[in-house]
N, C-alpha and C positions, 0 to 999 in steps of 0.2 A: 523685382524688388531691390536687388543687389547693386542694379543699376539709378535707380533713384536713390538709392542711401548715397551711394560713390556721387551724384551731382550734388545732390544738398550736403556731404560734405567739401566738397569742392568748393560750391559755392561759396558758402561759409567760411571756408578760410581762405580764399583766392584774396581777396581785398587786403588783407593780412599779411600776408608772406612775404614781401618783400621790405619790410624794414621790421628791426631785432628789438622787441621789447617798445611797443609803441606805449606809452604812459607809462612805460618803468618794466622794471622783471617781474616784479610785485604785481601788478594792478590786475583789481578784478576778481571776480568770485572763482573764477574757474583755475587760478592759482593760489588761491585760498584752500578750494579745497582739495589741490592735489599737491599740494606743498612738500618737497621735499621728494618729489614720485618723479622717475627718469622715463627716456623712450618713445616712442613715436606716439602711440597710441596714448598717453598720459598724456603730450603737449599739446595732441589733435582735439581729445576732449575736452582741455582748459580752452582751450582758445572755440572751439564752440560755443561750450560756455558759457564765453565774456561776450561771442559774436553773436549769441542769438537773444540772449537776455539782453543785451544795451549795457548789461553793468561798468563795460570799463569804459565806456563814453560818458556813461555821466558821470562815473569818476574823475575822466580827465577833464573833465569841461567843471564839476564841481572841487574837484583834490579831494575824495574822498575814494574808497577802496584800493588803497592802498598806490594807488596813481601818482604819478608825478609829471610833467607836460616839459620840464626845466631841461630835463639832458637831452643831447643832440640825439637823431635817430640812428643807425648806423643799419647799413646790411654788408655783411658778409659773404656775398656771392661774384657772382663773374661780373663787370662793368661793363664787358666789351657788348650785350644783345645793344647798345644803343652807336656804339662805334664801329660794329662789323659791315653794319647797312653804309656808311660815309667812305669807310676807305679808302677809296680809288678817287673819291672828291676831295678826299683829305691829301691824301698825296697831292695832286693836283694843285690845290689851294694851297701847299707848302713848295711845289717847287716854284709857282709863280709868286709871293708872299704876299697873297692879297685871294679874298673871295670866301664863300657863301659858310661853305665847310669849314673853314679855317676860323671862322666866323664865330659857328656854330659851337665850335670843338673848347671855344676860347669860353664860349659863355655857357656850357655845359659844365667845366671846371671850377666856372665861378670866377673868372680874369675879368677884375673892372674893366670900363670902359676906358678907363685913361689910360689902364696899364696893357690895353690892345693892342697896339701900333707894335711896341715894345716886344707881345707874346709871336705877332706874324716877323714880325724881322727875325726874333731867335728862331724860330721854328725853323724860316725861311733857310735863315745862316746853316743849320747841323742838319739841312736836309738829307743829304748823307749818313747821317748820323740813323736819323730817322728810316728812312728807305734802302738797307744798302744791298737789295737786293730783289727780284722783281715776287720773292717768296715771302717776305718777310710777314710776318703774320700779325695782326690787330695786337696779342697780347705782345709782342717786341716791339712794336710801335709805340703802346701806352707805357711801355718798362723806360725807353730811349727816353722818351718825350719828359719823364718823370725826373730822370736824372738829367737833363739839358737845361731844366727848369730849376734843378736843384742849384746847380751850377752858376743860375743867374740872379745877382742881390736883389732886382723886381719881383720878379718871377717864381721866388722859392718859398714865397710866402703863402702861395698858391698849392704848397703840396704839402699833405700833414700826415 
């Protein structure tokens, strides 16, 4: 039994988890009715909730319980589970300033397409900057690359 409860709750909030507050902090019956109540098990059981009733779906699709669709999403966790798999492509694709990863890495960030050429040359240029050692790890790579880009008047537009 313990183990079917642990799936169907899993289940139910897997789809969830990864962005903060989808339709609002508000939305939905299941912070409604724990309004104001802190801790895992409080935000396990709103977000059931909202996930097994549909309520804050047809909220956000109506604007109605307490929902809103306007603010951007945000999550709070590690970024790098989608950059750890590329690295060594990424390296790669920055010391040659061209290719698939580098590519990739531009249009994960969200770097138009015109301002491309532009993101592979800087990249290309502080590849040092980037790699300055065979250790260097996924989250100093995104920390470097963040500040390179700050650095640059195209480019900085690109990190917020």
């Amino acid at each position: 039994m313990k183990k079917i409860l642990a799936s169907a709750l899993l289940l139910a909030c897997s789809s969830t988890t990864f962005a903060d507050a989808p339709g609002g902090p508000n939305c939905g019956w299941g912070n409604m009715l724990l309004e104001g109540k802190t801790g895992l098990a409080n935000h396990m059981l709103a977000l059931t909730t909202n996930g097994t009733s549909g309520n804050a779906t047809f909220g956000m699709t109506f604007g109605t319980n307490g929902c809103n669709v306007e603010g951007p999403l945000t999550y709070g966790g590690d970024s790098l589970v989608w950059f750890d798999g590329i690295l060594d492509e990424y390296s790669t694709a920055v010391a040659m300033g061209h290719g698939e990863a580098l590519e990739a890495v531009a249009a994960m960030i969200g770097v138009e397409q015109t301002d491309r050429a532009r993101f592979n040359n800087v990249m290309h240029e502080n590849f040092a900057l980037l790699f300055p050692s065979t250790e260097t790890t996924s989250q100093e790579v995104l920390d470097s690359m963040v500040a390179v880009m700050a650095e640059d008047e195209k480019l900085k537009k690109y990190i917020s």
